[in-house]
gemmi code that builds the backbone of each chain (N, CA, C; Angstrom):
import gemmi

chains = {
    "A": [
        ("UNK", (42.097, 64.443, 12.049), (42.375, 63.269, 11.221), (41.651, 62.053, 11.828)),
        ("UNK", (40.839, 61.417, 11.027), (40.380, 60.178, 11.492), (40.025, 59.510, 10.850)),
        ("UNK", (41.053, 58.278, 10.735), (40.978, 57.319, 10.215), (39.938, 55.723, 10.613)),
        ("UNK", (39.575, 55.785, 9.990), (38.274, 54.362, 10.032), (38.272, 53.733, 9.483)),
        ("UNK", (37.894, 52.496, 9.375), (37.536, 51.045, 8.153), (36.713, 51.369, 6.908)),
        ("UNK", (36.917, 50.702, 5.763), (35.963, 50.841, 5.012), (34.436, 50.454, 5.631)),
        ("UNK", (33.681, 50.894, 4.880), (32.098, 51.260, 5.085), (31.496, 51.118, 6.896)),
        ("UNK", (32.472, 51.363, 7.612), (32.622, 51.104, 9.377), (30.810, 51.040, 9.862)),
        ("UNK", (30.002, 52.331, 8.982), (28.549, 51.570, 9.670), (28.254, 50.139, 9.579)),
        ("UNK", (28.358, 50.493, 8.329), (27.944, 48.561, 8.382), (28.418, 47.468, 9.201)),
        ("UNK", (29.800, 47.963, 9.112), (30.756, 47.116, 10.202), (29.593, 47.237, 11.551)),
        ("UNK", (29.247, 48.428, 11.968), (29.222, 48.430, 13.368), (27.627, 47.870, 13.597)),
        ("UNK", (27.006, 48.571, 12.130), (25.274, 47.539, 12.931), (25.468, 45.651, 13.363)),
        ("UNK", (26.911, 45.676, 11.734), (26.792, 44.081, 12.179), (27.211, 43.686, 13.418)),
        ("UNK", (27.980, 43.820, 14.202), (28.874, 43.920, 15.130), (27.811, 44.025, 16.292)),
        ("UNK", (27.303, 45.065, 15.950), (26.373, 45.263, 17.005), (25.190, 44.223, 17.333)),
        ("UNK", (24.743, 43.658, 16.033), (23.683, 43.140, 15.922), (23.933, 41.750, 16.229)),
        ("UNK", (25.259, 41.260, 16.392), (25.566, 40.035, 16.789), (26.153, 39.930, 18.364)),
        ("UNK", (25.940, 40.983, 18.323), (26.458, 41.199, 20.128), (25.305, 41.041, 21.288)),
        ("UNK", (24.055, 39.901, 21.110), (23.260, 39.895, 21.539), (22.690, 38.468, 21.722)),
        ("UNK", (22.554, 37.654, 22.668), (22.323, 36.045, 22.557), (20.835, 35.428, 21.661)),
        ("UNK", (19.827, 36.144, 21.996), (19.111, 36.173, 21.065), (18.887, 36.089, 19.612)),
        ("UNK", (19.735, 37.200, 19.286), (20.278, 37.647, 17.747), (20.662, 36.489, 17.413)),
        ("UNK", (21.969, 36.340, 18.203), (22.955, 35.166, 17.383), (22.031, 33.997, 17.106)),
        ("UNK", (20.936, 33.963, 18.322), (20.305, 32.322, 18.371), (19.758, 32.444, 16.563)),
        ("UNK", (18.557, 33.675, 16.802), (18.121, 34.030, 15.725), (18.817, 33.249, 14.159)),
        ("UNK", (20.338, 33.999, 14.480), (20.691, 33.875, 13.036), (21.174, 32.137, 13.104)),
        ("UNK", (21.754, 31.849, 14.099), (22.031, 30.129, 14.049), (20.692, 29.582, 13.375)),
        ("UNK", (19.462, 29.970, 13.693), (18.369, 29.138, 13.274), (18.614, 29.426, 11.654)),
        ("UNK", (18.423, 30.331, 11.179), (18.695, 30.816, 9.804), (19.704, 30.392, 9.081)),
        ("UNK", (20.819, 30.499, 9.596), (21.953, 29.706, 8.984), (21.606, 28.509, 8.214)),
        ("UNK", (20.208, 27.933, 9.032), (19.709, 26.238, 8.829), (18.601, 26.454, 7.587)),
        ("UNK", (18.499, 27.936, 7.354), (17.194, 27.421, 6.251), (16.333, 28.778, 7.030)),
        ("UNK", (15.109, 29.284, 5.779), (14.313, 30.289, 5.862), (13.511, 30.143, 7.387)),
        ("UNK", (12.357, 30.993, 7.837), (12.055, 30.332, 9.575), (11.102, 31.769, 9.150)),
        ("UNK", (9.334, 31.422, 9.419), (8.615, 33.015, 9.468), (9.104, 33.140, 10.963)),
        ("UNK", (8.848, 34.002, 11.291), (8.882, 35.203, 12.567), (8.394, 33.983, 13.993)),
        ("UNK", (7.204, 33.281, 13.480), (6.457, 32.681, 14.758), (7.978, 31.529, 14.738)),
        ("UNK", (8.735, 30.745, 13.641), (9.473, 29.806, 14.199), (10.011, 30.383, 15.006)),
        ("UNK", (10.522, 31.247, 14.581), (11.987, 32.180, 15.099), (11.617, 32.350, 16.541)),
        ("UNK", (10.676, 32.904, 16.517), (10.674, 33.391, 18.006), (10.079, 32.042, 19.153)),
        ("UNK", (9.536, 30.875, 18.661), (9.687, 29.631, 19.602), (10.137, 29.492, 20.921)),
        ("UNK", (11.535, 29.197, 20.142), (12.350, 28.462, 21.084), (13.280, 29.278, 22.331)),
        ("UNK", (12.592, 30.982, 21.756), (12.886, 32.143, 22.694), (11.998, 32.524, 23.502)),
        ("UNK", (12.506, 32.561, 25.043), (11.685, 32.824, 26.465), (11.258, 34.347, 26.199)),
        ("UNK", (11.351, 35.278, 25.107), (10.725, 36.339, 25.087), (9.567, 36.844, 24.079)),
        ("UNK", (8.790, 38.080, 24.719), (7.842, 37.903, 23.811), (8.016, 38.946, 22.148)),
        ("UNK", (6.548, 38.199, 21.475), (6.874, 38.380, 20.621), (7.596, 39.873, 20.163)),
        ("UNK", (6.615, 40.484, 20.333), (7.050, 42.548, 20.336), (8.896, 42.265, 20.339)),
        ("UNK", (9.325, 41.904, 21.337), (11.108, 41.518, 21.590), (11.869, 40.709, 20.174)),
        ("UNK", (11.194, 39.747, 19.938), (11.616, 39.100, 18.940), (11.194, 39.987, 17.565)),
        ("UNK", (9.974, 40.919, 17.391), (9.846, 41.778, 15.968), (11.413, 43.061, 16.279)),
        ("UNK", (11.655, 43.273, 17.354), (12.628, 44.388, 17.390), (14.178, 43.623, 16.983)),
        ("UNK", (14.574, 42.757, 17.843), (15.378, 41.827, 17.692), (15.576, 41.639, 16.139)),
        ("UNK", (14.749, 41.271, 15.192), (14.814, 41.200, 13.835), (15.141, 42.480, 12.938)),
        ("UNK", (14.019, 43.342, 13.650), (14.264, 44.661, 12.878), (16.012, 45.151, 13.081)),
        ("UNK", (16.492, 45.158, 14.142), (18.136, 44.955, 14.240), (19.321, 44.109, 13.530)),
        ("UNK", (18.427, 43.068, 12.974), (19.459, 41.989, 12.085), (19.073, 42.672, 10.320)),
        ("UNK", (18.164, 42.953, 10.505), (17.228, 43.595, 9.133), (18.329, 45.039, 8.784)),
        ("UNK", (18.505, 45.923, 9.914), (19.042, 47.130, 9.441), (20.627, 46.671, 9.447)),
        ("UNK", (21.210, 45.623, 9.778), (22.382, 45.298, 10.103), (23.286, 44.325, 8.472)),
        ("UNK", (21.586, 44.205, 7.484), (22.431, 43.354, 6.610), (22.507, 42.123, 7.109)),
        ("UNK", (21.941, 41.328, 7.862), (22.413, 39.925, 8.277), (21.636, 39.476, 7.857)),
        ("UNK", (19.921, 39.710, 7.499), (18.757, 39.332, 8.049), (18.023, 40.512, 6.638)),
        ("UNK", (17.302, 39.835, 5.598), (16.272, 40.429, 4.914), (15.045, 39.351, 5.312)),
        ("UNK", (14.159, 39.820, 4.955), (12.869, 39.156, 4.932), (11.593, 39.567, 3.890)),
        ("UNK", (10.011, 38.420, 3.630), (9.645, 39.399, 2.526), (8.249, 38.577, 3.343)),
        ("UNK", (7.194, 39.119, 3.090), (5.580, 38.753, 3.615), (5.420, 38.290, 2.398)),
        ("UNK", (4.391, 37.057, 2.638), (3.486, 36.631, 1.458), (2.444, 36.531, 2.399)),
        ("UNK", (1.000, 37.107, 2.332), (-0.143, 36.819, 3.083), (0.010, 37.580, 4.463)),
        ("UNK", (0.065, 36.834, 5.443), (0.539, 37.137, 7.033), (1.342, 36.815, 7.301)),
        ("UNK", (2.229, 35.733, 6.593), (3.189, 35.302, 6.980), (4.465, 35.773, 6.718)),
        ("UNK", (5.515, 36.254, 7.461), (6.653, 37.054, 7.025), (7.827, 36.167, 7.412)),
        ("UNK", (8.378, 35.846, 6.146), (9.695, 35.192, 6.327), (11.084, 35.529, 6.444)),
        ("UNK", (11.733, 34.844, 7.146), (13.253, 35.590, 7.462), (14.201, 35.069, 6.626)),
        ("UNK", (15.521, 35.429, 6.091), (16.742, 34.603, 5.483), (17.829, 35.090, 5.866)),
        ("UNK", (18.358, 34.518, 5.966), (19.901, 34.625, 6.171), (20.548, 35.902, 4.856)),
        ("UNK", (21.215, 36.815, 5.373), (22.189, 37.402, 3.861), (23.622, 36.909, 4.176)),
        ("UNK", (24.457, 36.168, 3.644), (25.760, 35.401, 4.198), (26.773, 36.674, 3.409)),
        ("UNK", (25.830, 37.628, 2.370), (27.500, 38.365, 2.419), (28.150, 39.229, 3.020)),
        ("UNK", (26.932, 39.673, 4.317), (27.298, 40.387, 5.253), (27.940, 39.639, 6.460)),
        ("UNK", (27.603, 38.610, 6.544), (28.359, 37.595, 7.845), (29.740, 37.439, 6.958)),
        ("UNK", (29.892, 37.884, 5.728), (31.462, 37.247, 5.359), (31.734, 38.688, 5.638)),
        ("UNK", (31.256, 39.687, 5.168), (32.106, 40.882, 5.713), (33.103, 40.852, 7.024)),
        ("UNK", (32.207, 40.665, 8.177), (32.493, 40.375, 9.486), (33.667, 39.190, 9.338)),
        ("UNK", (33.248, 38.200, 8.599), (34.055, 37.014, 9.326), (35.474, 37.300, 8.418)),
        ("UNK", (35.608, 38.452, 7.277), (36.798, 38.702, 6.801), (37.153, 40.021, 7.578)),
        ("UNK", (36.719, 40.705, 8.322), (37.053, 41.623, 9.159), (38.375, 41.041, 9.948)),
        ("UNK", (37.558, 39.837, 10.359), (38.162, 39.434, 11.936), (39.654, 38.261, 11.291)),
        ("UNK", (39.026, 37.769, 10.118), (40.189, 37.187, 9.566), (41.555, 37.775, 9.201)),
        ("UNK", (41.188, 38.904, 8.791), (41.634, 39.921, 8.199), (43.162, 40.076, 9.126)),
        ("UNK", (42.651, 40.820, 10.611), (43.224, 41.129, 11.215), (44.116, 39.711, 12.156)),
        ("UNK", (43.316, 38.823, 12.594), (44.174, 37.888, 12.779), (45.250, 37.111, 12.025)),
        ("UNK", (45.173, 37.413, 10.946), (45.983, 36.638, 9.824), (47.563, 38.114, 10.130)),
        ("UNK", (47.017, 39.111, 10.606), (48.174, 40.352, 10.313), (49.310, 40.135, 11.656)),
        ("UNK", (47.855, 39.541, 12.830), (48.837, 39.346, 13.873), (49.814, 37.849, 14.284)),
        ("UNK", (49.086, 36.825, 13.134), (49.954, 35.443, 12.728), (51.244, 35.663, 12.060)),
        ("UNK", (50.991, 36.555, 10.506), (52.324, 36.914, 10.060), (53.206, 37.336, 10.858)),
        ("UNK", (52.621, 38.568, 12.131), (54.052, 39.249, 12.761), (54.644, 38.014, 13.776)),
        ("UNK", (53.844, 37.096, 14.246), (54.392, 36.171, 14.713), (55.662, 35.458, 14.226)),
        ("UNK", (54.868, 35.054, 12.805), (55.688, 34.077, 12.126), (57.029, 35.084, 12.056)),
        ("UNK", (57.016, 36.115, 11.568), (57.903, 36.736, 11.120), (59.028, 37.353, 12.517)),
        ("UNK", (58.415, 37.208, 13.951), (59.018, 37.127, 14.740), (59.714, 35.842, 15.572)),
        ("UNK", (59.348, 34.932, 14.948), (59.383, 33.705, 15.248), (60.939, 33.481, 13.986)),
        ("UNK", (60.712, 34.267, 12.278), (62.053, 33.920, 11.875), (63.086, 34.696, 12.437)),
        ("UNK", (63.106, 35.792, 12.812), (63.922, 36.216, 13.489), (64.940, 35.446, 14.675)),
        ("UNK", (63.993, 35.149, 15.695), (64.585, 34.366, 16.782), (65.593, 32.989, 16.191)),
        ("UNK", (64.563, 32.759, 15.330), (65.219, 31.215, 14.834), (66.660, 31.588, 14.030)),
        ("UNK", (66.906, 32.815, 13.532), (67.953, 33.389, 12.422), (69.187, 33.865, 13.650)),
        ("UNK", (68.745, 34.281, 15.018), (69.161, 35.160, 16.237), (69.804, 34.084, 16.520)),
        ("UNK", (69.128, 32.627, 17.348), (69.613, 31.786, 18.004), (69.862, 31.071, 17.622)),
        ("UNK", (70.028, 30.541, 16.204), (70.093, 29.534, 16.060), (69.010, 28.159, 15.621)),
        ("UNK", (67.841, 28.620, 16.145), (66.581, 27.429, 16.193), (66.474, 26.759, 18.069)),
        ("UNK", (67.387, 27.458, 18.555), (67.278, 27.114, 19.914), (66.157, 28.062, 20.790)),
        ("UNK", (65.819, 29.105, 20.377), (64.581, 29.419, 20.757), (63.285, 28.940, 21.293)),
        ("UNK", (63.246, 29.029, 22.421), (61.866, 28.325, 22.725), (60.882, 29.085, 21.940)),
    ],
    "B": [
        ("UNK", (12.213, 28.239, 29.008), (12.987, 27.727, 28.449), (13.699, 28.373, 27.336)),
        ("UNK", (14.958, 28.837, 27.915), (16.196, 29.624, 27.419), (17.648, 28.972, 27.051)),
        ("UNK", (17.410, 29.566, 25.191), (18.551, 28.227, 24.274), (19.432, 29.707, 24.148)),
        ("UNK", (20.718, 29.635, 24.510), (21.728, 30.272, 24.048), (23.090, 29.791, 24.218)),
        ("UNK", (23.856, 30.416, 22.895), (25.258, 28.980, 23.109), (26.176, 29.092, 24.115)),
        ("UNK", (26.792, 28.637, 23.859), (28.004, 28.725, 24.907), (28.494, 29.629, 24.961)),
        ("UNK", (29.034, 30.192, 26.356), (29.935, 31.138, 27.090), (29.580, 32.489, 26.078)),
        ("UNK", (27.950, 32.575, 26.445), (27.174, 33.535, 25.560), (27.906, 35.692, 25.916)),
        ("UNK", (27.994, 35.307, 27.139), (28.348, 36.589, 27.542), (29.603, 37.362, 27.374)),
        ("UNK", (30.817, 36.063, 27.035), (31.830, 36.337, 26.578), (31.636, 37.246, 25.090)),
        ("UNK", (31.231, 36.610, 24.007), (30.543, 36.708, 22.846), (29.846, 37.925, 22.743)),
        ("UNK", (29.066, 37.916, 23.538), (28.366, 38.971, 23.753), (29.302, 40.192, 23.772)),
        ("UNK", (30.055, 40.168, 24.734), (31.286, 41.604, 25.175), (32.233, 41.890, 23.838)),
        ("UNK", (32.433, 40.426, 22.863), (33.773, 40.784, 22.421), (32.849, 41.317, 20.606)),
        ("UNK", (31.908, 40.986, 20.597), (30.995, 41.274, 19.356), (30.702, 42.916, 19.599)),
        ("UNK", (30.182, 43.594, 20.957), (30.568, 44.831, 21.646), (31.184, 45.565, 21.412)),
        ("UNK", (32.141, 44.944, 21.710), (33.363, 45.630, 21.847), (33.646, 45.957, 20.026)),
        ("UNK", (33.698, 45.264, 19.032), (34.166, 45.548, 17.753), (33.179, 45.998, 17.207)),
        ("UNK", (31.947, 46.452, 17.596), (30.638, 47.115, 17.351), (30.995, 48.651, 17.028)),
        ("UNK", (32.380, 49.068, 17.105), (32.324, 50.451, 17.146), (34.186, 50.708, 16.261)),
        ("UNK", (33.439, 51.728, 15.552), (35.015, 51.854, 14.842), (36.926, 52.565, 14.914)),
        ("UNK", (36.308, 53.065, 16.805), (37.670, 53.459, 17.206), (38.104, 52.259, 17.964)),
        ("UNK", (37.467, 51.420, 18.030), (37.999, 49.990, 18.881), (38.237, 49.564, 18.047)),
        ("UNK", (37.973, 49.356, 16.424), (38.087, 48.268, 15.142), (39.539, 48.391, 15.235)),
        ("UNK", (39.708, 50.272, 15.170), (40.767, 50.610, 14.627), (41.884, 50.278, 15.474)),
        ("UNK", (41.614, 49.848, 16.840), (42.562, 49.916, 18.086), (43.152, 48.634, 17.843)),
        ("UNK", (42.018, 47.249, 17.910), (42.533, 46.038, 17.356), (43.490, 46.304, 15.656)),
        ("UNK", (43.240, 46.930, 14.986), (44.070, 46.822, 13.686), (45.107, 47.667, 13.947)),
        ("UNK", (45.281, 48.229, 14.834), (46.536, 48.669, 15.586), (47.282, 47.470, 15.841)),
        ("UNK", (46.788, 47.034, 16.508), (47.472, 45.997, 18.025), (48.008, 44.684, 16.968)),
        ("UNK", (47.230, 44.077, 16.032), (47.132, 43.020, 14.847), (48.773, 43.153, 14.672)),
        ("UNK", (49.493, 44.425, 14.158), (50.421, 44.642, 14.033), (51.470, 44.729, 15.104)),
        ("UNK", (51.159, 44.705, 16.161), (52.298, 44.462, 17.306), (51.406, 45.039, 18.434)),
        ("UNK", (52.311, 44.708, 19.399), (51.883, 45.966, 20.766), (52.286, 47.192, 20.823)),
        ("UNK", (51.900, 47.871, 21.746), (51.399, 49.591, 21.201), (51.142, 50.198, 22.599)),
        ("UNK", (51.824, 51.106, 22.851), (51.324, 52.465, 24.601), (50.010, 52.743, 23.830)),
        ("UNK", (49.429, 53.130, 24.820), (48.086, 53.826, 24.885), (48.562, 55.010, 23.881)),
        ("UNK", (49.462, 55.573, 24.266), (49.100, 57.074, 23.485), (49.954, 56.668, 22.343)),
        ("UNK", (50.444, 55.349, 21.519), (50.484, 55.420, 20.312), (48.840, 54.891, 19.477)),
        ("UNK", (48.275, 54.483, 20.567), (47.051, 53.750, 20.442), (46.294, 55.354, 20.176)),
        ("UNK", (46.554, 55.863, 20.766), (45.611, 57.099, 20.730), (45.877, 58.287, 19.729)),
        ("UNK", (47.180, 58.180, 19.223), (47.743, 59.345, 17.966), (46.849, 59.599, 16.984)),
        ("UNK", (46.381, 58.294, 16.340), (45.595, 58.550, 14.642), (44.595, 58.821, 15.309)),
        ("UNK", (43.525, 58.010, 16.154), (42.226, 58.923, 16.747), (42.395, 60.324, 16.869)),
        ("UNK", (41.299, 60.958, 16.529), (40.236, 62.405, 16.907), (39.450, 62.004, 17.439)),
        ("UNK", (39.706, 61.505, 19.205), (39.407, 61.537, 20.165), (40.197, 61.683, 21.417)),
        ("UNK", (39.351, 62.271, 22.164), (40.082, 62.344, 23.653), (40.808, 61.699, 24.467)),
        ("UNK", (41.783, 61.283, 25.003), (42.622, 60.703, 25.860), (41.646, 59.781, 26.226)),
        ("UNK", (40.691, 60.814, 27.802), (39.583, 59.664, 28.358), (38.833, 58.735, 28.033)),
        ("UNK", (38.547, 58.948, 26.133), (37.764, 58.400, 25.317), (38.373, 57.285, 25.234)),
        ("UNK", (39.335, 57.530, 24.946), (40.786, 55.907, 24.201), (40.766, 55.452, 25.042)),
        ("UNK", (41.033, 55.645, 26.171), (41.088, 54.848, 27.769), (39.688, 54.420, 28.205)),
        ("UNK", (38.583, 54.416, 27.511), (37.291, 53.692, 27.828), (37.238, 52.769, 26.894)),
        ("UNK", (37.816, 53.306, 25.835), (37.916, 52.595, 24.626), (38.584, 50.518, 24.651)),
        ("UNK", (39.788, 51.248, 25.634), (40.379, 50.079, 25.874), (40.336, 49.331, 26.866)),
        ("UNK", (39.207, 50.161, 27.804), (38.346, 49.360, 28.774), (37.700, 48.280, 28.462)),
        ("UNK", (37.014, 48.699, 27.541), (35.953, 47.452, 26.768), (36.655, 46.720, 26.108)),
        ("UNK", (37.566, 47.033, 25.512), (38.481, 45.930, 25.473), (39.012, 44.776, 25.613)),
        ("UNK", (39.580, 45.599, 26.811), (39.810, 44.844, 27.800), (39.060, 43.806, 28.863)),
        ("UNK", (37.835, 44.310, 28.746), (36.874, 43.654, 29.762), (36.436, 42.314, 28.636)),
        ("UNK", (36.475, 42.576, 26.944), (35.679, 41.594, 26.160), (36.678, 40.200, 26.082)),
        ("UNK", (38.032, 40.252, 26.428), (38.873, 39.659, 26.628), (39.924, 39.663, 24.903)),
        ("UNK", (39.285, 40.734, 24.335), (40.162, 41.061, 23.140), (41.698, 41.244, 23.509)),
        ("UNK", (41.772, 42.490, 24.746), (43.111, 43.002, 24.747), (43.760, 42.887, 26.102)),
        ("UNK", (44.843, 42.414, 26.115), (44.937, 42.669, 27.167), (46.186, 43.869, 27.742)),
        ("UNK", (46.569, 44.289, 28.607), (47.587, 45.271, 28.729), (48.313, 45.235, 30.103)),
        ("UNK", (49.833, 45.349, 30.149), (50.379, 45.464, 31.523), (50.983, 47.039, 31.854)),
        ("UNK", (51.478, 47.815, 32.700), (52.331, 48.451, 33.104), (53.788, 48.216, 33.717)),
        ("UNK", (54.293, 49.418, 32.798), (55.686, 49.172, 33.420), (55.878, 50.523, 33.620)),
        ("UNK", (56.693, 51.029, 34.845), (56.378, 52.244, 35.128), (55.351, 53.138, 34.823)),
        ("UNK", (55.712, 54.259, 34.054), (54.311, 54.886, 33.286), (53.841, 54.593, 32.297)),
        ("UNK", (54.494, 53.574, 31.525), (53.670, 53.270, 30.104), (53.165, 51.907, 30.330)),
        ("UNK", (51.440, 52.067, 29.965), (50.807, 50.861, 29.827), (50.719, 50.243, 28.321)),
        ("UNK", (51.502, 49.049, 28.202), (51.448, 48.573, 26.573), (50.296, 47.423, 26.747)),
        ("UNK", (49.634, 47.857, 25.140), (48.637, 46.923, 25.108), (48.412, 45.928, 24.259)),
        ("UNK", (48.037, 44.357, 23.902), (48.405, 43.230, 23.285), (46.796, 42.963, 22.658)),
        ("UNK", (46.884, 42.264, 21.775), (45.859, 41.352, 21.280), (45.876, 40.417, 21.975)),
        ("UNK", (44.499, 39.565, 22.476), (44.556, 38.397, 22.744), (43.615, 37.650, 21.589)),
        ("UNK", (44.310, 37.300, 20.877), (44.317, 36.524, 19.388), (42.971, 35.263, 19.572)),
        ("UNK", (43.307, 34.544, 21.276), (42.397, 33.308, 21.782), (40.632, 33.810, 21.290)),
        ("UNK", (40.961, 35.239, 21.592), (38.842, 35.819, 21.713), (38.610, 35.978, 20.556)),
        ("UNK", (39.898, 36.537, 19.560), (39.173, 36.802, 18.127), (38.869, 35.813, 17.570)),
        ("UNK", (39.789, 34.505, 18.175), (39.355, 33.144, 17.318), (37.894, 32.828, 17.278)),
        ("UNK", (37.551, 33.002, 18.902), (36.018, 32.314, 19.120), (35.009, 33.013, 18.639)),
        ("UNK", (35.105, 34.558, 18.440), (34.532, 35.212, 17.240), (34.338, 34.986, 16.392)),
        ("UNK", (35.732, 34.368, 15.319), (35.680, 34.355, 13.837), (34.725, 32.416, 13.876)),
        ("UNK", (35.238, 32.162, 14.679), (34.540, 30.268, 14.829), (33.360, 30.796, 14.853)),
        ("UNK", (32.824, 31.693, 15.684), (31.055, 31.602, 15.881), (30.539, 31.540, 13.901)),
        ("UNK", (31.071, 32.523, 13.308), (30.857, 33.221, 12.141), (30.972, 32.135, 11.376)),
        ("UNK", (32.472, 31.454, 11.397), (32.794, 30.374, 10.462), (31.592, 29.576, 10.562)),
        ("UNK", (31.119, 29.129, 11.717), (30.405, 27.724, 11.878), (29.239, 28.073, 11.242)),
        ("UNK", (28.428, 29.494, 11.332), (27.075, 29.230, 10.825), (26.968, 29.903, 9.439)),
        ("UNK", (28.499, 30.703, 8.812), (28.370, 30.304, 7.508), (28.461, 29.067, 6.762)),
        ("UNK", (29.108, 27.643, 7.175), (29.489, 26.789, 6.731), (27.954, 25.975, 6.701)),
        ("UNK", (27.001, 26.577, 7.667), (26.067, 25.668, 7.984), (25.001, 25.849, 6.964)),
        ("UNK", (24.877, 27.419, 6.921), (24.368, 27.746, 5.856), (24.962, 27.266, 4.303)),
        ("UNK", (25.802, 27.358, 4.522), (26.649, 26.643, 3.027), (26.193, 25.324, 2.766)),
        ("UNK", (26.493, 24.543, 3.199), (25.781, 22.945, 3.452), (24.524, 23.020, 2.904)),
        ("UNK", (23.727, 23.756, 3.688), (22.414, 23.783, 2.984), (22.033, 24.636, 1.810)),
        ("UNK", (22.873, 25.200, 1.708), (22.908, 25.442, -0.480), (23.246, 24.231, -1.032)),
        ("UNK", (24.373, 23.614, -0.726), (25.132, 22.421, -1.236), (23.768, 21.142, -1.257)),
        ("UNK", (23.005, 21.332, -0.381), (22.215, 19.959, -0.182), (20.888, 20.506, -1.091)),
        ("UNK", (20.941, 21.879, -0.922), (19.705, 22.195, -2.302), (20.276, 21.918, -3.514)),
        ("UNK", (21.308, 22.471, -4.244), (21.854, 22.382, -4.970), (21.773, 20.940, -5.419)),
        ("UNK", (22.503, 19.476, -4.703), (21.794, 18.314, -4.774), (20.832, 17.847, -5.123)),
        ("UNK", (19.575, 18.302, -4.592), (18.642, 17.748, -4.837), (17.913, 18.864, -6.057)),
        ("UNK", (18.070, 19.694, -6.272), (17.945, 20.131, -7.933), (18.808, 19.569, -8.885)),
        ("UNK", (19.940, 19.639, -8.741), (20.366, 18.080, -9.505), (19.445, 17.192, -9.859)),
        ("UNK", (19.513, 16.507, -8.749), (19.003, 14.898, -8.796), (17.512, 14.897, -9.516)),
        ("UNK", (16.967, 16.284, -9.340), (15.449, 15.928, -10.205), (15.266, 16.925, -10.911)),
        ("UNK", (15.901, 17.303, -11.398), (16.033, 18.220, -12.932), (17.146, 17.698, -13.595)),
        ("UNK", (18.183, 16.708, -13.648), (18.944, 16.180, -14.160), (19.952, 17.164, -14.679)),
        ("UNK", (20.315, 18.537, -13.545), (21.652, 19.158, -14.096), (20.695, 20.843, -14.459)),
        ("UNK", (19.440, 20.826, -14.961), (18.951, 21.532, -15.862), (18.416, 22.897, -14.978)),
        ("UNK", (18.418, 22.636, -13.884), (18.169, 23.347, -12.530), (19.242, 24.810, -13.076)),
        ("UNK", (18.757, 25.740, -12.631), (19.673, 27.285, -12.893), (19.742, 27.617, -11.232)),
    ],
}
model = gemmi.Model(1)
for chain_id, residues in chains.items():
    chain = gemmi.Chain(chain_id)
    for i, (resn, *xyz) in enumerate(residues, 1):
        res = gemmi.Residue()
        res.name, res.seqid = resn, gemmi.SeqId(i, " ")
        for name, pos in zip(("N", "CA", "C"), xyz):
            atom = gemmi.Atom()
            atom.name, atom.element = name, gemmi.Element(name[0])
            atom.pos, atom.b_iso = gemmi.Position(*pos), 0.0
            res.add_atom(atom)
        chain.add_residue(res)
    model.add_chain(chain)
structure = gemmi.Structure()
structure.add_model(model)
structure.setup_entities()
């Protein structure tokens, strides 16, 4: 028996693909607006070859499409895969707020409201 | 000259760590309360040793944390790491958002509405 998340690859390239300081820088720049390959890789101490792999990882991950016109190959942001993630994580924190709250009415119903 | 954000390595571990879908499943365990290892380990089709590496990384990303009491080790969410997770996500969807909102604006302003 094994139970998993819905579509869990995806979950995990994204996951994966943001688990990397680079990456993230990557996608912060993007967040700001389209960037070809040469912006992107700038303001990063590595070389380029690092920064085409680095992409190809945000590319298979759904974070990150891109399209060439000429030589120039541009990057974009895909935000409905960063909402996947960011409702992943919402998801689950919101489950462990309710049991709070809901342990929190308890105490208050137990003691009174004298509960620290 | 090396740009990466803050307390990158933390980030790094806890993006890691949810990179994989018997850890997803361990946190959507835990979301719901605290939990022994081997209730942590029941729904997995995996190995004991596996779950217990499992919650290594975990543990090391500062997701979970866990104490012992005699022989049973119970293990907790630490709710603080998922926040700075879901913030990384929040912030550079919002950023990206903004800058639809400010395109959006300025197709307005010079197509008078007529912009699709």
């Amino acid at each position: 028996m094994r139970r998993v998340l819905a579509a869990p690859d995806q979950l995990d390239r994204a996951f994966h693909a943001l688990a990397d300081p680079h990456r993230r820088s990557i996608v912060g720049r993007l967040s700001r607006g389209p960037a070809s390959v040469s912006e992107l890789a700038a303001p990063l101490a590595i070389s380029l070859p690092a920064v085409l792999q680095h992409i190809d990882v945000l590319h298979r991950s759904g974070l990150v499409r891109s399209e060439k016109a000429g030589r120039v190959r541009t990057c974009r942001l895909e935000p409905a895969q960063l909402h996947s993630v960011e409702q992943w994580i919402a998801q689950h924190r919101a489950t462990w707020e309710q049991r709070l709250d809901r342990l929190g009415g308890v105490l208050d119903s137990t003691y009174g409201g004298a509960a620290e």
